[in-house]
ROGU-417093 format. One line per 4 residues: number of its first residue (from 1); for each residue x, y, z of C-alpha. Coordinates in pm, 1 decimal, decimal comma. Example, Ala and Ser with C-alpha at 12.3 -4.5 7.8 and 13.67 -1.06 7.14 Angstrom:
REM residues 2
1	1230,0:-450,0:780,0  1367,0:-106,0:714,0
END
This chain:
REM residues 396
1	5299,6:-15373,3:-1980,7  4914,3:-15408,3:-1867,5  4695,2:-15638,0:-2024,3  4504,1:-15491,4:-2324,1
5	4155,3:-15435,4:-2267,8  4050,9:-15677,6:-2552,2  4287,2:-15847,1:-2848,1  4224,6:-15984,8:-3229,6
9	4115,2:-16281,5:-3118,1  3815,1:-16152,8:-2986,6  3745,6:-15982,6:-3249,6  3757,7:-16292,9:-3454,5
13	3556,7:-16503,3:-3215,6  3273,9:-16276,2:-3235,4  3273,0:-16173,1:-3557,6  3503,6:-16468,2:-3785,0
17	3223,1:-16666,2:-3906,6  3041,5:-16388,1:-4054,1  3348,7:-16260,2:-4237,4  3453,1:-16621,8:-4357,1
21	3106,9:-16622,7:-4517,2  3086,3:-16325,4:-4640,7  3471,8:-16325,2:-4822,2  3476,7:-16710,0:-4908,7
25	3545,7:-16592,7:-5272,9  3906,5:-16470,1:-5188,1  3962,1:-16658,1:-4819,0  4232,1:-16955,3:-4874,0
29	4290,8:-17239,6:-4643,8  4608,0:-17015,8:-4486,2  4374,7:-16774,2:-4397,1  4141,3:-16992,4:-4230,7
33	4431,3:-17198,7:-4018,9  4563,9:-16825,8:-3919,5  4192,2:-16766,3:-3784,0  4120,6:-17096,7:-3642,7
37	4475,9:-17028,2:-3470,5  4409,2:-16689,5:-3292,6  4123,7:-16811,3:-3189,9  4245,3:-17121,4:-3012,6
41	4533,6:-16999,8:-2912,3  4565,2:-17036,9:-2520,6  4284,2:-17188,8:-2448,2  4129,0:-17506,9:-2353,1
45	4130,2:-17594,4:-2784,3  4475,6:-17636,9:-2757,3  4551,6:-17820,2:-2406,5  4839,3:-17747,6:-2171,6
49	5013,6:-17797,2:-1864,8  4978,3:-17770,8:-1517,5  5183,8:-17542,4:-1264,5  5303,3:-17510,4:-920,5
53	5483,9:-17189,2:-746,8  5814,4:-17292,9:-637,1  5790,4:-17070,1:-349,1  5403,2:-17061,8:-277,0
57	5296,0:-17385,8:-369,7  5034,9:-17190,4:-562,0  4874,6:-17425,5:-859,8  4781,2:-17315,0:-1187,1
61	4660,9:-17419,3:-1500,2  4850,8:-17256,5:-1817,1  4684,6:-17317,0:-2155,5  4898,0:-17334,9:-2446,5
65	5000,1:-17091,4:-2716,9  4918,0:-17168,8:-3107,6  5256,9:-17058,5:-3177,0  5148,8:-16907,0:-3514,8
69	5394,3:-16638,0:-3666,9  5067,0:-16431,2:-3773,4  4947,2:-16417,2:-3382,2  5038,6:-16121,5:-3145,9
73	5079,4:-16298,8:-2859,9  5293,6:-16612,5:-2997,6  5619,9:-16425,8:-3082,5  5770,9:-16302,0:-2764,3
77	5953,5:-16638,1:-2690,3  6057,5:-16699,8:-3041,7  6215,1:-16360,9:-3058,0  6423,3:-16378,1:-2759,9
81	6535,3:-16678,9:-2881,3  6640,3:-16579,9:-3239,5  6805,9:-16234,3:-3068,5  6996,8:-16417,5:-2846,4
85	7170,5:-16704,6:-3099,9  7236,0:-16348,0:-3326,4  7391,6:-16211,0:-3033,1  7725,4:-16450,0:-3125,8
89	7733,6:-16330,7:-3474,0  7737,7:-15960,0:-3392,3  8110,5:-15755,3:-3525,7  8249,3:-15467,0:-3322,4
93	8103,7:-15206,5:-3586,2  7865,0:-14963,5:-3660,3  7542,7:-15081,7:-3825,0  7334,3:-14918,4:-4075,1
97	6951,1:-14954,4:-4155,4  6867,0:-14978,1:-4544,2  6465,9:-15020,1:-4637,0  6350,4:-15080,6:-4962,5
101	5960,1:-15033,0:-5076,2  5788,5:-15099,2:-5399,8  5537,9:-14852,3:-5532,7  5217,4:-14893,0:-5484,4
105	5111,0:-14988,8:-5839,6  5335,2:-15311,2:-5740,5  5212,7:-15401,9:-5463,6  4834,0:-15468,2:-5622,0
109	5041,3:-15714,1:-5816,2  5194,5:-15888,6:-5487,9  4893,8:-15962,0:-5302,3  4793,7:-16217,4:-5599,9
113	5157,2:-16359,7:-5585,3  5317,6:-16365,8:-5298,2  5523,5:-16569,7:-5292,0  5645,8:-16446,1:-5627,9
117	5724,2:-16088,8:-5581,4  5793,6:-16114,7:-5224,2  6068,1:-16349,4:-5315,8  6203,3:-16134,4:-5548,3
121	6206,0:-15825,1:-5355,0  6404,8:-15980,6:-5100,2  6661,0:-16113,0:-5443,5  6646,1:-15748,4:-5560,7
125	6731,5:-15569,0:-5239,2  6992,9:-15857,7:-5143,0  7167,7:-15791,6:-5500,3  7137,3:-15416,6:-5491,1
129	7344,5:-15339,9:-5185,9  7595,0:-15653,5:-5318,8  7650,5:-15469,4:-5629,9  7666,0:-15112,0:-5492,5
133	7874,4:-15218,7:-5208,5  8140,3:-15388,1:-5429,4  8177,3:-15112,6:-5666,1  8554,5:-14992,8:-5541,8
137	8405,5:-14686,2:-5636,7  8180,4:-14680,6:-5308,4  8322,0:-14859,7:-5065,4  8464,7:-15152,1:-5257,6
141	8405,0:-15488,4:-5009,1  8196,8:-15784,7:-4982,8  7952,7:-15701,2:-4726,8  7633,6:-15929,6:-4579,1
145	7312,6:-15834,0:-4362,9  6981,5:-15971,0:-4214,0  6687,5:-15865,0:-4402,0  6340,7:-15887,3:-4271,7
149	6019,5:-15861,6:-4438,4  5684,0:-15653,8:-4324,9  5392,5:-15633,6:-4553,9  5165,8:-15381,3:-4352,4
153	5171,5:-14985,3:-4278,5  5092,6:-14825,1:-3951,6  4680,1:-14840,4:-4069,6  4722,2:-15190,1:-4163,7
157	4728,5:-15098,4:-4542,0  4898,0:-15323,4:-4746,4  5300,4:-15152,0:-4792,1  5563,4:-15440,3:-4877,0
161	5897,9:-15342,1:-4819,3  6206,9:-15496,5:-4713,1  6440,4:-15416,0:-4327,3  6772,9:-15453,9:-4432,4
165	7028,2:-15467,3:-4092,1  7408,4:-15467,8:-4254,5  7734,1:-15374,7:-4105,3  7870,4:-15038,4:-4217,1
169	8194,7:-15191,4:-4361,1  8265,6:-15511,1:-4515,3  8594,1:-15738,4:-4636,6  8834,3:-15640,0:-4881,0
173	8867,2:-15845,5:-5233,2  9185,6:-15991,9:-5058,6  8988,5:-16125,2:-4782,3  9224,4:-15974,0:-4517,7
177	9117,7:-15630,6:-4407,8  8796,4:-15495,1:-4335,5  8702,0:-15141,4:-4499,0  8521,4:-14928,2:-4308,7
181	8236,8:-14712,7:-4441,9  8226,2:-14380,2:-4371,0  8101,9:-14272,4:-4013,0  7751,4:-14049,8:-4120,8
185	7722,3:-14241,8:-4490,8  7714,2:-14551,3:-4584,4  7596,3:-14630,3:-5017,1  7428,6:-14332,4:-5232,9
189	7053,2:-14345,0:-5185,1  7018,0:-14236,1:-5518,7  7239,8:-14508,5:-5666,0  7057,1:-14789,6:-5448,7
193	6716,4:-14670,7:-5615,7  6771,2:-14702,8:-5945,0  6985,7:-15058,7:-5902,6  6722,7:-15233,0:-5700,0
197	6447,6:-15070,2:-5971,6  6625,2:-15252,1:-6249,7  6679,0:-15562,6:-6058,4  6295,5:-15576,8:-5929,3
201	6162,8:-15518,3:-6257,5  6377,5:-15727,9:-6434,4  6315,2:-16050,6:-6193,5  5893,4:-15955,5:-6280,5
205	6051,7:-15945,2:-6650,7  6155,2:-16309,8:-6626,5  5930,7:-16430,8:-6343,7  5618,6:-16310,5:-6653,2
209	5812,5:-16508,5:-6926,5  5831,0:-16809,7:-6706,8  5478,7:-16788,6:-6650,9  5513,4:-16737,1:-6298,2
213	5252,3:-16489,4:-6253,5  4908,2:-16518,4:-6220,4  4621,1:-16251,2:-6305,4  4303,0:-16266,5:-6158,2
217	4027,3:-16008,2:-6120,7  4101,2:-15674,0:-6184,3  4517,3:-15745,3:-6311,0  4359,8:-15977,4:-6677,3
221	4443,4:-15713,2:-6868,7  4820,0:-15714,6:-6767,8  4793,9:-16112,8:-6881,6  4914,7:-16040,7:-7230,6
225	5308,1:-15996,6:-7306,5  5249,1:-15640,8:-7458,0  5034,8:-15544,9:-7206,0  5344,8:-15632,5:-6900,8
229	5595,1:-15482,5:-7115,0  5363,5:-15142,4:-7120,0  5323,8:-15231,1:-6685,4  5735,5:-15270,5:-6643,5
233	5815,5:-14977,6:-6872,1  5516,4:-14760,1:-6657,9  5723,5:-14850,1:-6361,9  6006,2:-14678,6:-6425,1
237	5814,8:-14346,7:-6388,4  5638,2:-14457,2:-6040,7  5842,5:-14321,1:-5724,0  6091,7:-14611,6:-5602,2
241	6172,4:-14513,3:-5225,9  6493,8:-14655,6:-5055,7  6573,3:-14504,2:-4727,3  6920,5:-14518,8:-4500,8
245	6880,5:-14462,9:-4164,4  7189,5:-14305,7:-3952,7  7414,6:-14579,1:-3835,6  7331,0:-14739,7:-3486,7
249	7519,2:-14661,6:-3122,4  7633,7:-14983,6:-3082,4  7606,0:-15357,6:-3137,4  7381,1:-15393,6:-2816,8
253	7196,2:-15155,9:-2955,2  7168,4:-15363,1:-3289,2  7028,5:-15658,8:-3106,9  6763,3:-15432,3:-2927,5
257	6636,3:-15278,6:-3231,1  6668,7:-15630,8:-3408,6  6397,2:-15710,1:-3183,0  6154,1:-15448,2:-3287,0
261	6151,5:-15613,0:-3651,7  6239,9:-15954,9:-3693,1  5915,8:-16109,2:-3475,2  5638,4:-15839,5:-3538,1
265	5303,1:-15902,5:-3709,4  5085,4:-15669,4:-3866,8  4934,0:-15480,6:-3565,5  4974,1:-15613,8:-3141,6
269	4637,2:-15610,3:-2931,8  4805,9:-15318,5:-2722,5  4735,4:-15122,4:-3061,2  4376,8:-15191,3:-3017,0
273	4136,4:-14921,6:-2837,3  3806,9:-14983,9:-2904,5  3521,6:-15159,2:-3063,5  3170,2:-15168,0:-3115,1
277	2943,1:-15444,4:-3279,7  3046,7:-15285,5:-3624,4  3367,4:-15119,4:-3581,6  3726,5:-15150,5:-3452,5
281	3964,0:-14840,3:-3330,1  4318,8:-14868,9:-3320,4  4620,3:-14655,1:-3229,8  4889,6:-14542,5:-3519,6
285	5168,0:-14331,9:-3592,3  5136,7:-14055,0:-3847,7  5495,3:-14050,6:-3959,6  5423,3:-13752,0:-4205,3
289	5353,0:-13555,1:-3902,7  5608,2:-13615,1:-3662,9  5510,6:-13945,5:-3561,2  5182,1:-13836,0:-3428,4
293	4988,9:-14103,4:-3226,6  4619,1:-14069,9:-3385,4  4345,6:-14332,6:-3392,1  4193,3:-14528,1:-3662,2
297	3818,8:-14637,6:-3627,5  3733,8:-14958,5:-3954,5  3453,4:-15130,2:-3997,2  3478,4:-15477,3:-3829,9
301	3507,4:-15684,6:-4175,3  3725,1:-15456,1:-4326,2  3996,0:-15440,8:-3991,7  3985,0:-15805,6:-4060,2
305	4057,6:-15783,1:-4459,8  4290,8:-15606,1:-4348,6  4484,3:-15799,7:-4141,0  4395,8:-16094,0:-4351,7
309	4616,0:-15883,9:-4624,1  4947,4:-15999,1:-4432,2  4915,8:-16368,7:-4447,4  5232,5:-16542,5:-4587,9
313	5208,5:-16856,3:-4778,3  5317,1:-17143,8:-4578,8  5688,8:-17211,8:-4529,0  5804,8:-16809,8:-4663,3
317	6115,7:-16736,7:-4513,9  6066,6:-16376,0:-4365,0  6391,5:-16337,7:-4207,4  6702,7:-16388,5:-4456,9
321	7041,4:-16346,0:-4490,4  7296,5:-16252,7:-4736,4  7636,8:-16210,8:-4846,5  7936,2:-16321,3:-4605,8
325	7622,5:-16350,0:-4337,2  7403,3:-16610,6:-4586,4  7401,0:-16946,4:-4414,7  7587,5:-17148,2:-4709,6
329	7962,0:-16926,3:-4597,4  7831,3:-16758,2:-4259,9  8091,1:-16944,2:-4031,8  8421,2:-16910,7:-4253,9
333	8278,6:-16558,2:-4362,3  8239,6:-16444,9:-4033,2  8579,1:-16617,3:-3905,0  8762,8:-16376,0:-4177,8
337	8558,5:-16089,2:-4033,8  8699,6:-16113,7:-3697,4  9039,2:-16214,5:-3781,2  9037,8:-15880,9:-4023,5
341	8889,9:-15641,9:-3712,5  9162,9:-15821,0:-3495,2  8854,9:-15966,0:-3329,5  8877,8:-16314,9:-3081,0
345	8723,0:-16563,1:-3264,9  8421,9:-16767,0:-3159,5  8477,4:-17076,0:-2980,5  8389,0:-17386,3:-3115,2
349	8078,0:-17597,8:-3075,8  8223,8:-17813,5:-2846,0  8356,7:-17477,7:-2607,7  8024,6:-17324,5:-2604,6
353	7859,2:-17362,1:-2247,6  7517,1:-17560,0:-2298,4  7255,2:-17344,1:-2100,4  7007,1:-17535,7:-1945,2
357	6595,0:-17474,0:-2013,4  6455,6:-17232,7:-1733,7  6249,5:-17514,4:-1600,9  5936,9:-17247,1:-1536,2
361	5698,6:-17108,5:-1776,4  5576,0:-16792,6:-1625,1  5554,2:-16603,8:-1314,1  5312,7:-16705,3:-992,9
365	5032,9:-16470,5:-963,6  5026,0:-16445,9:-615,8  5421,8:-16386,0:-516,0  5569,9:-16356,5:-844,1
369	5814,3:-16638,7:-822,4  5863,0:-16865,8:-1102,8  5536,3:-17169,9:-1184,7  5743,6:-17482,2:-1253,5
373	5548,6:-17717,1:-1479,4  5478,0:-18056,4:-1298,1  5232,2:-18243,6:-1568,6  5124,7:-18166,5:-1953,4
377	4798,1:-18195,8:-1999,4  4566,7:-18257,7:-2333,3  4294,7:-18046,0:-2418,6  4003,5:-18287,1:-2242,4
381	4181,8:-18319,1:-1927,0  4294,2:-17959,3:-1895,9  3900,9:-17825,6:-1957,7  3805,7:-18107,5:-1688,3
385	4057,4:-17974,9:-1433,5  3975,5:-17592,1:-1497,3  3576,6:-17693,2:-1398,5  3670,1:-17916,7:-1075,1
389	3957,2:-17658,7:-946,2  3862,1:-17289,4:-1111,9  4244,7:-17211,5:-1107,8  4243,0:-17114,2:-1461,6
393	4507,3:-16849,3:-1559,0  4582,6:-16689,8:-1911,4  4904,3:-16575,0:-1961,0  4962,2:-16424,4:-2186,3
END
């Protein structure tokens, strides 16, 4: 893939301190760190290491990354990693795609607590396909997913819903067989809706009387218990989408599309096309057109409130699991999987072959052959090296 012609740290360097004073009213200290991170990341700010071409002898300096799950160019390495520890925990079935989105009218009430309604969408959709999945009559077994949360559309609006990855099939009450799901259909759409409605809006229900929720701005009028109780019973008449997608090929194909969703933020730099001193064009996919690429053009501070929009608090979880795959039974659960598909177990800890660290970091840049890192260096010694040698090489 070729190097995009400019990324969202540059537009941040150039035009972040303007913006921070301009939106201080609404700007928290996450925001700022995710700012102050893009900005450093891979350069001099942060330090880093230097290299030498195994085969050339070429040196190098590599800066490093900010490693920031906000940054586009900080999640390659993290997702290979996560896709290949899930690659042990894949079964020999077909896998479906499940999404669930809030209405819009929601979402207003998200982006003042996040943490809040995001955690209870993931509940909600978790306990949805639980429920409709154990009903004997739809499929009748215990059944367990990954489920991954994006906050943005394809204009960088803000569009909370939830990726749910789940195996079309799970274990029988008994704990012995595995039930399949049908080949083309896996729970009723329509069914799905109206549970995970009643669940969401039943957690706000309880998350209100708790006092949970908070109401600045524009939401004080929905601070008073008659006025919520008007707002829940108002959102039974907004349009709930859940959407099933057609089963997958296979489980390598699984892990591939796994990748597309788990490590994403809300828009790469190889989206970006353009930009002025006031505005900011992007690429995006007009999905009520047959995925038609068209391009966006913002004003500057508003491409950045928008990205600004899909800031997580610190410490969310984004990527979760549940049923027979949640971490508290995922090993026996996924032992009686196997042994019900007449599958070869997993071998233990102790059989598993320890793979050792690639000890390179990137390719050379004259031959291609791995750089092998042969000294860390901090941040004053790496911008003192880059002025005596000039061998300074971002790679991202």
């Amino acid at each position: 893939m070729t190097r995009p012609p400019f990324e969202v740290a540059d537009i941040v360097r150039q035009h972040g301190d303007r913006f921070l004073e301009t939106h201080r009213a609404w700007l928290t200290r996450q925001h700022r760190r995710v700012l102050r991170a893009l900005v450093q990341c891979r350069t001099a700010a942060l330090g880093g290491h230097r290299d030498r071409c195994d085969q050339c002898a070429q040196p190098a300096f590599s800066y490093n990354s900010c490693r920031d799950r906000h940054c586009p160019k900080c999640l390659t390495a993290a997702r290979n990693a996560w896709v290949a520890a899930r690659e042990r925990e894949l079964l020999p079935v077909a896998y479906v795609h499940v999404v669930f989105t809030m209405p819009a009218v929601l979402a207003r009430l998200a982006l003042s607590n996040k943490r809040v309604v995001y955690d209870l969408l993931f509940k909600a959709s978790a306990a949805t396909l639980l429920q409709v999945a154990a009903n004997p009559r739809r499929l009748g077994a215990a059944i367990g997913g990954l489920m991954v949360l994006h906050t943005w559309g394809q204009r960088l609006q803000h569009h909370p819903h939830i990726h749910c990855v789940v195996p079309a099939g799970g274990l029988a009450p008994d704990g012995a067989r595995w039930i399949h799901a049908r080949p083309t259909f896996f729970l009723p759409v329509a069914v799905l809706r109206q549970v995970f409605r009643g669940k969401l809006v039943a957690g706000l229900r309880e998350a209100f009387a708790q006092g949970r929720l908070a109401f600045p701005g524009a939401l004080q009028p929905l601070a008073t218990a008659p006025a919520f109780r008007t707002f829940l019973r108002s959102l039974y008449r907004q349009a709930w989408v859940v959407y099933a997608k057609p089963p997958f090929g296979s489980p390598a194909h699984v892990l591939h599309y796994l990748a597309r969703y788990t490590h994403r933020v809300a828009i790469s730099n190889h989206r970006l096309v353009a930009r002025t001193d006031d505005t900011v064009s992007f690429r995006w996919k007009d999905y009520r057109h047959g995925s038609q690429v068209r391009t966006l053009t913002l004003d500057v501070e508003e491409f950045l409130r928008r990205f600004l929009v899909h800031v997580l608090p610190r410490r969310f979880v984004r990527i979760r699991y549940f049923g027979v795959l949640a971490p508290r039974c995922r090993t026996s659960a996924l032992a009686q999987c196997r042994h019900a598909l007449t599958v070869a177990p997993l071998p233990g800890p102790t059989e598993v072959p320890v793979v050792a660290r690639p000890p390179y970091t990137w390719p050379c840049p004259r031959c291609g052959a791995p750089m092998r890192v042969i000294e860390r260096l901090t941040a004053r010694q790496l911008f003192l090296e880059a002025v005596i040698d000039g061998l300074v090489y971002d790679t991202s």
